[in-house]
Legacy VTK file of the C-alpha trace (Angstrom):
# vtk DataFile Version 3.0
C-alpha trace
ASCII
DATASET POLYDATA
POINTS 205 float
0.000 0.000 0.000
1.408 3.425 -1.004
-0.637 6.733 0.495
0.893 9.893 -1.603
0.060 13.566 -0.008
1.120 16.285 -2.721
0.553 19.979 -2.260
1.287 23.812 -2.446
4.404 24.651 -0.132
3.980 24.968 3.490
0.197 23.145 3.178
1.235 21.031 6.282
2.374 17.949 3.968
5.237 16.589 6.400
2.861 17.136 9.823
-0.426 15.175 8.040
2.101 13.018 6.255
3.674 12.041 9.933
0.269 11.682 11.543
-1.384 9.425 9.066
1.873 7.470 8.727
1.898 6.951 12.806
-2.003 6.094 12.650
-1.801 2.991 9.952
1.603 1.933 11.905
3.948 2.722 8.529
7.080 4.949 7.231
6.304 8.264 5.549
8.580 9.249 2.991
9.294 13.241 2.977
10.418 13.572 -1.233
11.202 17.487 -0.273
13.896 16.687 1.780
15.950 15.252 -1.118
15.399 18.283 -2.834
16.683 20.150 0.094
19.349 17.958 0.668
20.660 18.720 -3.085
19.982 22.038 -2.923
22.064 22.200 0.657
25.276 20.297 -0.949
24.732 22.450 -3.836
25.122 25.656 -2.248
27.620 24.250 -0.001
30.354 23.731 -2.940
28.847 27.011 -4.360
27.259 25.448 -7.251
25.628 27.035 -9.931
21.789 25.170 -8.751
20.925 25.481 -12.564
23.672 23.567 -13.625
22.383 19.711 -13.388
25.230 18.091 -14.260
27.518 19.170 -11.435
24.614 18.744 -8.902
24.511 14.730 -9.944
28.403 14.891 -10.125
28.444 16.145 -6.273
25.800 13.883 -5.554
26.962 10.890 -6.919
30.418 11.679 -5.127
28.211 12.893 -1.727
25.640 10.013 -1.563
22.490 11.212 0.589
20.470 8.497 2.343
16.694 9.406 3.288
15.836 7.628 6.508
12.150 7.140 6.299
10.178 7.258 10.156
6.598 7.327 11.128
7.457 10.356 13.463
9.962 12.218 10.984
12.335 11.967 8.376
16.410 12.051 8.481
18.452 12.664 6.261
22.857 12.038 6.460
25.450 12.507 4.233
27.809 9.649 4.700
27.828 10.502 8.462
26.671 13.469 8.669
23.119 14.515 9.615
21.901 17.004 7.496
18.235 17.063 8.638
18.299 20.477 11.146
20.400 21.779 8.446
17.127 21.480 5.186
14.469 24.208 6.405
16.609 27.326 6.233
15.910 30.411 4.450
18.830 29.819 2.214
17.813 26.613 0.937
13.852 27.522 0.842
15.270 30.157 -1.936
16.886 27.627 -4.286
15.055 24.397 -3.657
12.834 25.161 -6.457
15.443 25.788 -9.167
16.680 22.602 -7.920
13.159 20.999 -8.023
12.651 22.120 -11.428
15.741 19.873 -13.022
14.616 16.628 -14.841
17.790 14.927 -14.055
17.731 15.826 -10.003
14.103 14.417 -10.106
15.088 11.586 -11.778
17.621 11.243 -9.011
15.027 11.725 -6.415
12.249 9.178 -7.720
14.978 6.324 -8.085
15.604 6.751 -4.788
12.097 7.187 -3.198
10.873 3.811 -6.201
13.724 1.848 -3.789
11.961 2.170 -0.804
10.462 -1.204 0.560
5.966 -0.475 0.939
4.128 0.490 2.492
4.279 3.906 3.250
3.112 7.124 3.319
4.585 9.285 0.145
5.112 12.914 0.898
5.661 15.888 -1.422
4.286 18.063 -5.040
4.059 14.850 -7.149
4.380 11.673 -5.443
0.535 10.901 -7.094
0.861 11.954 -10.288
4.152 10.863 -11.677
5.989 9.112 -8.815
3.725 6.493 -8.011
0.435 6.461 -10.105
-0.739 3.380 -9.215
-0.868 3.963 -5.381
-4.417 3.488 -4.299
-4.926 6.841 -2.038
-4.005 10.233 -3.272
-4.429 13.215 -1.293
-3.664 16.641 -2.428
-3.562 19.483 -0.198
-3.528 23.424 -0.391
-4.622 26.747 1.372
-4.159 30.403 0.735
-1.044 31.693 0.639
-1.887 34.130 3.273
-2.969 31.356 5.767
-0.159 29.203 5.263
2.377 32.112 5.803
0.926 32.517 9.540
1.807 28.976 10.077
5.232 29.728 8.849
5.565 32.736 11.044
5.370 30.441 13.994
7.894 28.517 13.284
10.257 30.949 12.264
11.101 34.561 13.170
10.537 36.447 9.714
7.291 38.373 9.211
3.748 37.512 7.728
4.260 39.836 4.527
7.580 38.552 3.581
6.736 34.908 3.708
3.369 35.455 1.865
5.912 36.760 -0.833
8.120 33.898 -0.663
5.739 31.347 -0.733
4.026 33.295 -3.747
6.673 32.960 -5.999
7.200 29.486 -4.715
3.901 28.445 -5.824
4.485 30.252 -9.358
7.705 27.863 -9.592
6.165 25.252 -8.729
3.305 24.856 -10.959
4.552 22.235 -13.351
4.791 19.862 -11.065
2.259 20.330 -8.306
-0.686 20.134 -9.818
-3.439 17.204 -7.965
-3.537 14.157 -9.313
-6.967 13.778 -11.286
-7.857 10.926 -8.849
-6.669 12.657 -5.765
-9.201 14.399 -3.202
-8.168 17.857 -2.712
-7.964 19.168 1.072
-8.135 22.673 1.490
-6.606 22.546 5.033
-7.497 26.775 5.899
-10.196 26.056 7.758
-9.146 22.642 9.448
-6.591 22.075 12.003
-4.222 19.301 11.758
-5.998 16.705 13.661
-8.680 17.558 11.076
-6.950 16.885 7.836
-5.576 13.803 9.718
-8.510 13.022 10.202
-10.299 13.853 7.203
-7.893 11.288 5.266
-7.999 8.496 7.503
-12.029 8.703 6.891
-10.991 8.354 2.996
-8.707 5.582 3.905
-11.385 3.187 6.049
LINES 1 206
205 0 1 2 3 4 5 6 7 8 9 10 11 12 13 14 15 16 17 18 19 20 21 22 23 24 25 26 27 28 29 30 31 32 33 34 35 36 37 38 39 40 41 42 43 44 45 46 47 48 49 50 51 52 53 54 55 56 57 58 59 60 61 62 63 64 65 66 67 68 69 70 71 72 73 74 75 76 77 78 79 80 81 82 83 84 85 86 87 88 89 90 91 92 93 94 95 96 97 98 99 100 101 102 103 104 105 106 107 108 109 110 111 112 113 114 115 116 117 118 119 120 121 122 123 124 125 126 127 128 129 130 131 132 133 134 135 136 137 138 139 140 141 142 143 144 145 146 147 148 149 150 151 152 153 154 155 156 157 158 159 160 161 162 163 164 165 166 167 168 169 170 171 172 173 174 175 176 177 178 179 180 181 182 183 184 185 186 187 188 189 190 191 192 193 194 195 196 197 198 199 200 201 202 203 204
């Protein structure tokens, strides 16, 4: 059994992911953090993030291993953790030019396609071109304005400026999170996340 949860940027993807993962008693698989995790390296050798080819190179030569838990994801770098490392502002600014790159997603769904099921898939399109055939789709999304506020309490940078942010992120990421036509779509604004939770284990029994 695969479970995939796509959606806009900071829709609460990893939190529902993690609950409905610890529910059923399986893994959840957080795609993003690959992403990150190349865009980290990247910036760390002070890579051109548009240039594919050296990403793979350092890559290839930097293997990252995604350690997928029911209560969270980790991610090392030989022996290195690079997991507290992913959510900073640096690396929110060039994980979607990163995203974007056919060969870094190929990268990304080889890895996530060797994962033993089941599990709960996490990220923009784990339904619609990552695993198709998984039986449960859920896609989910809320106003940029809403899902800025829930930023802003996890970091110390203002309402405005992360509306912004997550704007443009939503512009980039268009191509590839889009719902899958079987998913259900969860607008999550008005629903906390015991609610969403909720709302998809309903789907799922």
């Amino acid at each position: 059994m695969i479970v995939t949860i796509d959606g806009v940027a900071a829709s609460g993807k990893s939190s529902v992911s993690s609950g409905v993962a610890q529910a059923l008693g399986v893994p959840y698989v957080s795609s993003g953090l690959l992403y990150r995790a190349a865009t980290l390296l990247g910036l760390e050798a002070s890579l051109d993030l548009h240039a594919a080819p050296h990403l793979l190179t350092l890559l290839g030569t930097h293997p990252v291993r995604l350690e997928p838990l029911a209560g969270g994801n980790r991610v090392w770098q030989g022996e290195r953790e690079l997991t507290d490392d992913l959510h900073s502002t640096r690396v929110d600014r060039g994980v979607s030019v990163v995203a974007a790159l056919p060969e870094v997603r190929e990268w990304v769904d080889a890895q996530l396609r060797a994962l033993p099921e089941p599990f709960v898939a996490e990220g923009r399109d784990m339904g619609t071109n990552v695993f198709p055939h998984a039986s449960h789709k859920f896609y989910l999304t809320a106003s940029a304005r809403i899902r800025a506020e829930r930023r802003a309490r996890e970091r110390p940078e203002d309402v405005p400026a992360i509306e912004a942010a997550l704007q443009r992120r939503d512009e980039l990421d268009t191509v590839q999170s889009a719902p899958a036509p079987d998913a259900l779509v969860i607008d999550t604004g008005p629903l906390d996340l015991q609610g969403v939770i909720d709302t998809i284990l309903t789907r799922l029994r």
